[in-house]
N, C-alpha and C positions, 0 to 999 in steps of 0.2 A: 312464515307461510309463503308458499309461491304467486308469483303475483300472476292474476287473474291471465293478464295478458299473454302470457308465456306458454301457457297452459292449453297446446294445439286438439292432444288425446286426453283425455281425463274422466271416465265414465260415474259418476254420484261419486266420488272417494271425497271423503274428511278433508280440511286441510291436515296437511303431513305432521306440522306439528303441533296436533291438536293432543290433550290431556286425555282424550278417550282412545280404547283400541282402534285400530285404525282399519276401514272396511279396506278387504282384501282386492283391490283393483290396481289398474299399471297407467302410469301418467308417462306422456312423453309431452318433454318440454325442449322449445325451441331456444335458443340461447341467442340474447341479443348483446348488443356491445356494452353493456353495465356488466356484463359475464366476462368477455374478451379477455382472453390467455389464462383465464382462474383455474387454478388446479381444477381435475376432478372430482378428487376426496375432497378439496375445501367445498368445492359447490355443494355436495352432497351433505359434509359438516353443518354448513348454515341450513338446507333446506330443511335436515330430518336433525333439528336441533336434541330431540329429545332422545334418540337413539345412540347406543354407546358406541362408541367410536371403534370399537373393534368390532360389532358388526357391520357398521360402513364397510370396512377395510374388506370383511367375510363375502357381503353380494359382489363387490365389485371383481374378487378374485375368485367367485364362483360363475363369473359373469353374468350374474342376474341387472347387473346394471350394462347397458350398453349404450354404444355413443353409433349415431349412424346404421344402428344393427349391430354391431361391430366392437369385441371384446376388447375394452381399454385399460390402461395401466393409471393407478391412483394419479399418477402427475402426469397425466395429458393434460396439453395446454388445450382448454373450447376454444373455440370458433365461433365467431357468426352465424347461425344458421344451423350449427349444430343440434340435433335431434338428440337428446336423452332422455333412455326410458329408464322409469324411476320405478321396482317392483314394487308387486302389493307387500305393504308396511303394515304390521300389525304389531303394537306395541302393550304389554305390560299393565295396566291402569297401574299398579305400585309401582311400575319401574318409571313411567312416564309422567312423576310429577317429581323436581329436584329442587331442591332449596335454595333459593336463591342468594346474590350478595346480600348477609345484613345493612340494616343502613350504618352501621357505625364503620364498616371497610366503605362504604358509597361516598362517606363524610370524609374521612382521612384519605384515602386516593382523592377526591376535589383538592386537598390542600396541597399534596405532591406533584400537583402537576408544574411542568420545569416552565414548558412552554407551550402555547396552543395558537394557532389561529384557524383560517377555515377551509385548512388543507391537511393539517398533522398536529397530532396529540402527542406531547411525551411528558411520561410520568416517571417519579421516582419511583420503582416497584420494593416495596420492603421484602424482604429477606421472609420466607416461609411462605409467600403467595402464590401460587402456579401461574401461568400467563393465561391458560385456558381450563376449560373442561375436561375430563378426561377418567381414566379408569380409577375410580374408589376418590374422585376429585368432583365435588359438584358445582364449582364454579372458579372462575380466573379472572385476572385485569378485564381482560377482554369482555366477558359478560359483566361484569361492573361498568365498565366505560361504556356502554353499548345500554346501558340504563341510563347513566349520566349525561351521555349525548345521546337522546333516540330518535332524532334528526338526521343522524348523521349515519353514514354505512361501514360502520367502524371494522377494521382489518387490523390485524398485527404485520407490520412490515417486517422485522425479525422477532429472536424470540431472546427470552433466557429462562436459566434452570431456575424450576421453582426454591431451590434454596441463595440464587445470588441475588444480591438487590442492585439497584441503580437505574438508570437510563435505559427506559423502554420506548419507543417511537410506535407507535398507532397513526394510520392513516384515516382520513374522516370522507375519502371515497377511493373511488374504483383508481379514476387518474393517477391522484396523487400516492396511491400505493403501489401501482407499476413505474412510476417514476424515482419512488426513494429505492426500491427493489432494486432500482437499473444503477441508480449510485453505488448500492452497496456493490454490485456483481462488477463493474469497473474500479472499484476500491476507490470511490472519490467519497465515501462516506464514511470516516475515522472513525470505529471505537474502541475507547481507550479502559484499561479495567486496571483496578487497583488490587492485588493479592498479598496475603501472608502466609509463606510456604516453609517449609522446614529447613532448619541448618543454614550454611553460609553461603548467601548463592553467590558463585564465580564472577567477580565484574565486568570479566572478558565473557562472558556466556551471555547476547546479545541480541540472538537469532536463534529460534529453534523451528525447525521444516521435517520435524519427523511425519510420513503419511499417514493419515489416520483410517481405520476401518472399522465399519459397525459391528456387530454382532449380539446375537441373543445367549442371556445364557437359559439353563432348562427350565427353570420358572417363566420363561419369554419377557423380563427383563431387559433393555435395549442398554446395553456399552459400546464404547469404542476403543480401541487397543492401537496402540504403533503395527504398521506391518507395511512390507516394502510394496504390496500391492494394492495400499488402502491409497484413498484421495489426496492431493499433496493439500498441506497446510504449513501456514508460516505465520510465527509471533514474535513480535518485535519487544525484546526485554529492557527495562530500563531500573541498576538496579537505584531503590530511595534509601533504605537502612539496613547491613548486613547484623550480622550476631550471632551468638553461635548457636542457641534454641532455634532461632528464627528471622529470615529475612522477608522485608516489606520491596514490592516489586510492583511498578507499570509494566504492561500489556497492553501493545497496539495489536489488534487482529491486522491481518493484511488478507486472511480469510477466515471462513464465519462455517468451522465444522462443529459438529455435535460434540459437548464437551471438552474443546480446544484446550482453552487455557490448561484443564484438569488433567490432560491426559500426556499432555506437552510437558506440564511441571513434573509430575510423576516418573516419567519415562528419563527424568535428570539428574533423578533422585531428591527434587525438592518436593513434596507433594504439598495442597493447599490445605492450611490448619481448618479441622473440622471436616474435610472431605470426608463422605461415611460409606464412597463409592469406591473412588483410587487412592485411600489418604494412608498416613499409616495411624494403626489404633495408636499403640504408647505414644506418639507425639501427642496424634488429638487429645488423648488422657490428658499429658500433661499441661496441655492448652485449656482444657477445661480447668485444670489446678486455678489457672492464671484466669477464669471468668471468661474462657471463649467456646459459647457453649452454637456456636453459628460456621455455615462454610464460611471462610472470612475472602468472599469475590464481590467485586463491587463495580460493578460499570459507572465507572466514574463520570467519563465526560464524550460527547455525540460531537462530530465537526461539520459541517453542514458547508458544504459549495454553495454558491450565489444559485437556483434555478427558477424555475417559473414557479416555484412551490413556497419557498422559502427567499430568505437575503441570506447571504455567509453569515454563521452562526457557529457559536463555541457555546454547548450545552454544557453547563456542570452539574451533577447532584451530588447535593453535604455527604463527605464523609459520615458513616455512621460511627457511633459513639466507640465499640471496637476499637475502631483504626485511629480514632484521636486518640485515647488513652494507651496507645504502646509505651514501654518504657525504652528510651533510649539505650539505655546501658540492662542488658540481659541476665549475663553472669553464665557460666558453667549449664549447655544441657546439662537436664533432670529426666530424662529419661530409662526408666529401669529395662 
């Protein structure tokens, strides 16, 4: 809900994210420095919690949301003093109540947690949990932890795909989530991910900096592809066990695009076993043969510089049961 104070124009409207339709009137809210540099879409995310996130994205590029008067793009950084007018929201009575985390996910994320103090949350995230809300998704890490601390104004400092598990970082305020953000953007913030990809990956293949670029395909589905005009990215390869079905491989990001790792291996012709986006089917097939019924990515371990937030830190989260039980010795792909 908006807090009272922020709340300059507001004539009789609901709070925003109230369970009932939402009386049709326009709030402009003044942004003070607990806002300072937050995306646009994210503001709007947390305000109009209840609202799906592909109409956030719809007023803002119909311009029914404006900043100053003035039509903005999802990731403008606010300002201090900033004016945002928030149109009249009217929501659903069925669309506008979501199910929230059970407690038996609120239970198991408390015991994942890697490390915590009263700056930054990181949890182990398993493998099939989304980070957030989102379309045909009605709950993530994020609204879980955001129960579990409701003290705190919990953020996602990066993200991962709802099918990798490992080392997630959460901030527990505003500060300390522009300060791990500014780590990550200066690459003084390691992380490192564990894969199992197809075939024998090359020892000498140690570096990969193909550009990456988004795109939709006609379901509006969001991929990304190699292409010499997409954003540069680069993964630093290190390889653990080669074979001839399948090789186990570390992953430093040195940057943090969508899909990195998956689209990097693919594009090598190693794809990551279980991938169901850029993988190949008859490997996965046969990985499933073998009990790997999971993408097999795993953010294994956070490296953490000395700052005002933290001390130098080296996060690790267990290996899951997966990646312990590979067999050393492979034999002959089985692939038809």
């Amino acid at each position: 809900m908006l807090p009272q104070q922020y709340i300059t124009v507001c004539n009789n409207c609901h709070p925003l994210n109230s369970n009932k339709p939402q009386k049709t009137t326009v709030c402009v809210v003044e942004i003070s420095s607990a806002q300072l540099n937050q995306r646009l879409d994210n503001f709007l995310i947390r305000q109009l919690g209840d609202m799906p996130r592909t109409r956030i994205y719809r007023i803002i590029r119909k311009g029914e949301v404006r900043v100053n008067k003035k039509r903005c793009r999802p990731d403008y950084k606010l300002q201090i003093g900033d004016l945002v007018r928030i149109p009249p929201v009217r929501l659903e009575p069925e669309r506008s109540v979501k199910s929230g985390p059970p407690g038996r996910l609120l239970k198991k994320l408390e015991q994942e947690v890697l490390f915590e103090n009263e700056h930054i949350l990181i949890i182990d995230k398993p493998a099939g949990l989304a980070v957030h809300s989102g379309s045909g998704v009605d709950y993530g890490v994020i609204d879980a932890a955001r129960l579990l601390r409701p003290q705190c104004e919990i953020e996602l400092v990066h993200r991962l795909d709802r099918d990798t598990s490992g080392c997630l970082m959460l901030a527990k305020h505003r500060q300390s989530l522009l300060a791990m953000q500014a780590l990550l953007q200066d690459n003084l913030l390691v992380k490192n991910y564990r894969a199992m990809v197809q075939g024998n990956w090359p020892a000498d293949l140690v570096e990969i900096t193909h550009p990456l670029q988004k795109f939709h395909l006609a379901n509006g589905e969001r991929r990304v592809r190699v292409d010499a005009g997409g954003k540069p990215a680069c993964s630093l390869i290190r390889l653990l066990q080669s074979g001839n079905l399948f090789s186990v491989i570390q992953v430093e990001l040195v940057t943090g695009r969508t899909h990195q790792i998956r689209v990097h291996c693919q594009a090598e012709g190693h794809a990551i076993a279980g991938d169901d986006k850029y993988g190949d089917p008859e490997f996965n097939r046969a990985m499933r043969q073998r009990g790997i019924r999971r993408l097999m990515l795993h953010a294994s371990s956070l490296e953490l510089p000395r700052s005002s937030y933290t001390p130098e830190l080296v996060i690790n989260a267990p290996l899951p049961a997966e990646f312990e039980g590979l067999p050393e010795s492979q034999g002959p792909a089985q692939i038809a």
